[in-house]
C-alpha positions in Angstrom: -4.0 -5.6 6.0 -3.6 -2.2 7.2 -0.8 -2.8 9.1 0.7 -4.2 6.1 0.7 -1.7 4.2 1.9 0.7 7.1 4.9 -1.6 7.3 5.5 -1.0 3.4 5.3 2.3 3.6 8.1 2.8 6.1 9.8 0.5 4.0 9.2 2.8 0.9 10.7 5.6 3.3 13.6 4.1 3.8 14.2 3.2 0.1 13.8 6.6 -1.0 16.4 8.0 2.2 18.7 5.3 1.3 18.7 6.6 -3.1 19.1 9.9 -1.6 22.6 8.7 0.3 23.8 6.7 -2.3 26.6 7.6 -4.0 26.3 5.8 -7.0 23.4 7.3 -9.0 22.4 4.5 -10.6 21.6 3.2 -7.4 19.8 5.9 -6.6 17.8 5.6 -10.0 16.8 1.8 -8.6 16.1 2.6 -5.1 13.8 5.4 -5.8 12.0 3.1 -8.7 11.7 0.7 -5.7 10.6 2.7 -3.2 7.7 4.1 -5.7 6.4 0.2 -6.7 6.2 -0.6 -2.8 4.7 2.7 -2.4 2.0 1.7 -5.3 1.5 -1.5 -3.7 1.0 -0.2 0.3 -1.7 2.2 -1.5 -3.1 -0.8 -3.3 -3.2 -2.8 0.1 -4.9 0.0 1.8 -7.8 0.4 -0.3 -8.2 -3.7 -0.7 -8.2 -3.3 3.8 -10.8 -0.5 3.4 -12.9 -2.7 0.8 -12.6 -5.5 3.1 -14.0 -3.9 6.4 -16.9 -2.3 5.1 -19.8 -3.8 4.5 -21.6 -4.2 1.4 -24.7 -2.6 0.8 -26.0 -5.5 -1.4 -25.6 -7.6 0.6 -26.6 -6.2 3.4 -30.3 -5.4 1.7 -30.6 -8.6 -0.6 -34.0 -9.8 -1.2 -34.9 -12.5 1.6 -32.7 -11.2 4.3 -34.1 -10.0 7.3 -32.4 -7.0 9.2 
């Protein structure tokens, strides 16, 4: 998942260079807008990945389990 949303963010990179070349502004207006909803949802990625990998303290000292 991580490297997902390493991948968007690159992508989200090359949004915003591409608004900033555009000539048309409105354009510009839609590439940025994209660029900042992948951006949101690499973010959201990222902290699902670091949810993911560690582990969870309930479970990890629920009644009954031997460590």
């Amino acid at each position: 998942m991580h490297d997902t949303a390493e991948r968007l963010e690159v992508a989200e990179a090359i949004l915003h260079r591409s608004a900033e070349e555009s000539p048309d502004p409105a354009a510009a207006t839609r590439l940025h807008s994209l660029g900042d909803q992948v951006t949101a949802q690499a973010k959201n990625i990222g902290r699902r990945a670091d949810q993911i990998e560690q582990p969870s303290v309930e479970r990890d000292h629920a009644p009954g389990r031997s460590r």
